[in-house]
C-alpha positions in Angstrom: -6.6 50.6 18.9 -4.0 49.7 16.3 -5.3 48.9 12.8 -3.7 45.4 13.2 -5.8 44.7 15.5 -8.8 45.7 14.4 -8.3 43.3 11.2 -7.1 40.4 12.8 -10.1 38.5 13.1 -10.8 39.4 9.3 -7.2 37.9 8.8 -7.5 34.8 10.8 -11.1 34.2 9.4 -9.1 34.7 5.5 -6.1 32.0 7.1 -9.0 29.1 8.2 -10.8 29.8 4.5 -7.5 29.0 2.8 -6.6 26.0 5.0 -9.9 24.3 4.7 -9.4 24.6 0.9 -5.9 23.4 0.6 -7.3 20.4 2.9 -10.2 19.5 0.6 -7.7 19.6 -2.0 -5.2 17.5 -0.3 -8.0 14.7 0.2 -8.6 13.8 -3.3 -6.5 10.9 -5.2 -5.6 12.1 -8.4 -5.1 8.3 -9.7 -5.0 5.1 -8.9 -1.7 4.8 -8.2 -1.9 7.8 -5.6 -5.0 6.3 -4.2 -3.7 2.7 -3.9 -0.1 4.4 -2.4 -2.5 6.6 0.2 -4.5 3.4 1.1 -1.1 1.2 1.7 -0.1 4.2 4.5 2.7 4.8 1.7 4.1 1.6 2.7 4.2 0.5 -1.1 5.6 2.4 -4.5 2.9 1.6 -7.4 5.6 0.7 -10.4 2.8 -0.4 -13.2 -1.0 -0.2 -13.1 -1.0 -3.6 -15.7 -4.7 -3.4 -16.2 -8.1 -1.7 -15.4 -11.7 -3.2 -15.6 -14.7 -1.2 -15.1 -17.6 -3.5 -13.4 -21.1 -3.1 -11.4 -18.6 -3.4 -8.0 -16.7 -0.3 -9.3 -13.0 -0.4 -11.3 -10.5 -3.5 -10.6 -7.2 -2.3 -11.2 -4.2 -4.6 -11.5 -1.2 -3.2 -10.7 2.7 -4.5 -9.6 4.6 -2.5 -6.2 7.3 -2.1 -4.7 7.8 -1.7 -1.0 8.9 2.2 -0.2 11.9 1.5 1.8 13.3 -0.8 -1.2 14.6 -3.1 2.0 12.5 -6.1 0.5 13.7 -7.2 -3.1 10.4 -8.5 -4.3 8.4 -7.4 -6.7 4.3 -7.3 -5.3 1.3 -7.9 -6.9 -2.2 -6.7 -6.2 -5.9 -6.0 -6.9 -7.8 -3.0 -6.1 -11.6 -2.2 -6.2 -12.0 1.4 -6.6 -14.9 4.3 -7.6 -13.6 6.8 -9.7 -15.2 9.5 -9.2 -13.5 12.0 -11.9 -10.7 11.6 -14.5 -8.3 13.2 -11.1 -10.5 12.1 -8.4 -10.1 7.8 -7.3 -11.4 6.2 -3.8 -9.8 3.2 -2.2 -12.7 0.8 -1.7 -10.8 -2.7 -0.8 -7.1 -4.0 -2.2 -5.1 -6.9 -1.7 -1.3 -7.6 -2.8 1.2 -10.7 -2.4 4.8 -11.3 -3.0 5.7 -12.4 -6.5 8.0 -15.2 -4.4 8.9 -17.2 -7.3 10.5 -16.8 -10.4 8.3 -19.1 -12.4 4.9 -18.5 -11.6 3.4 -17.0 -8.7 -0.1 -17.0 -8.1 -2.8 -16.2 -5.5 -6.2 -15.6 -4.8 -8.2 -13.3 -2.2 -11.7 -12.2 -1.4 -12.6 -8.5 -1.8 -15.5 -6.8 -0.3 -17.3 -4.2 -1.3 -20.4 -3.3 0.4 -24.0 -2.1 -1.3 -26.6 0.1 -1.6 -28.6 -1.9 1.1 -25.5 -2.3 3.4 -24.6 -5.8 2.5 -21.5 -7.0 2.0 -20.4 -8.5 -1.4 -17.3 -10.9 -1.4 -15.7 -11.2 -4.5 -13.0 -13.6 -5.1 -9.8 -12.9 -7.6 -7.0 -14.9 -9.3 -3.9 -13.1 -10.1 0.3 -13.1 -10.3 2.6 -13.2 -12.9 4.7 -15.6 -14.9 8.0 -15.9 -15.2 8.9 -19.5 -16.7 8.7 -18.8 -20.7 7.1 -22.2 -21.3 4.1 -21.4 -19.7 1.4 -20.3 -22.5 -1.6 -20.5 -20.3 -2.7 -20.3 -17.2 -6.6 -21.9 -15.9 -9.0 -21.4 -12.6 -12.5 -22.0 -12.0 -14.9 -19.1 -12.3 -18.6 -19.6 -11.6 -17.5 -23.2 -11.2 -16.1 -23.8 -14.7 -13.1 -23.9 -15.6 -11.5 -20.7 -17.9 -8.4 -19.6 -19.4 -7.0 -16.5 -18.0 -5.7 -13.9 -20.0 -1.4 -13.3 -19.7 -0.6 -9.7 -19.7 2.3 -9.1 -21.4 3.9 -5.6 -20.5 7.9 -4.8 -19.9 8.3 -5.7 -16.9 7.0 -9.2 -17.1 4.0 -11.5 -18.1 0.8 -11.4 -15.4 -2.7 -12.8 -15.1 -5.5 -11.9 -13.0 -9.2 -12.5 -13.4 -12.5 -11.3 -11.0 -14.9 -14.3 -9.5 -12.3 -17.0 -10.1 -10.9 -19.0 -7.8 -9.7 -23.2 -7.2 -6.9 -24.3 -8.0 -4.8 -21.9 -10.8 -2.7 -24.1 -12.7 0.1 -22.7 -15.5 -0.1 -25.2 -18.5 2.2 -25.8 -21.8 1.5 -25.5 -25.2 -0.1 -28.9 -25.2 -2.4 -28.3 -22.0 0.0 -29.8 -20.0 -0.1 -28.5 -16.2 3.5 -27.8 -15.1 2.5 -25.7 -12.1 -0.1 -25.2 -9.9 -1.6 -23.3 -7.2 -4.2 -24.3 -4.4 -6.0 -27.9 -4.4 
């Protein structure tokens, strides 16, 4: 019997030990914007994570995207709840994004769910989008049924807002509290 084929089970047992190492590997995200990219089906390019926030629920992470195939010329802007389980190691939980359709101020809000330790599912509602129109200097929504300022994000590619548990209408307002647009009722 050759030798080759005396060591081939020793080989193939070598080949599925080194696969099934390279797949384990292959299953981590090693950051959010890998993880919210894997989660989209690679459907969306991650250009700036604008914000994280660490919570009870797990890590909110604000971020803006572009579709992959660059055929759609908006800018999008999302929400994901994720666990990080390591500095190089991030897990998808629930995520929502929107078009940034208007130049001025574009806002939404969604529910996202998270479920918990006794299997109950835990709907948790978010503001968010970003502001274009340089008069704006505020933008307001109701969280736990009051209303609250939202903090603007200023970064380089633009101003943005987004704030966990709020919802109602999201208005933009002047310097002088005046409401010059406004989202929902």
């Amino acid at each position: 019997m050759p030798l080759i084929l005396k060591r081939l089970p020793q080989f193939t047992m070598h080949l599925l030990l080194i696969s099934l190492v390279f797949i384990f590997i292959g299953c981590s995200n090693e950051s959010p914007e890998e993880a919210i990219h894997n989660g989209w089906s690679g459907e969306i390019e991650v250009n700036d994570i604008i914000s994280k926030q660490e919570t009870n629920h797990g890590t909110f992470v604000f971020f803006s995207a572009y579709d992959v195939d660059g055929n759609d010329k908006f800018e999008r802007v999302g929400v994901a709840l994720m666990d990080k389980n390591s500095d190089s190691d991030w897990e998808l939980n629930d995520s929502t994004i929107d078009t940034v359709a208007s130049d001025s101020f574009a806002a939404h809000h969604k529910i996202l769910h998270i479920e918990n330790e006794k299997g109950k599912v835990i709907e948790i509602p978010i503001a968010f989008g970003k502001v274009g129109d340089i008069n704006i200097s505020s933008v307001t929504a109701e969280v736990n049924n009051e209303i609250e300022k939202i903090e603007i994000i200023p970064i380089n590619s633009g101003r943005y807002f987004y704030k966990v548990n709020a919802w109602g209408p999201i208005k933009a307002l002047d310097k002088n509290g005046k409401v010059i647009d406004q989202y929902g009722f």
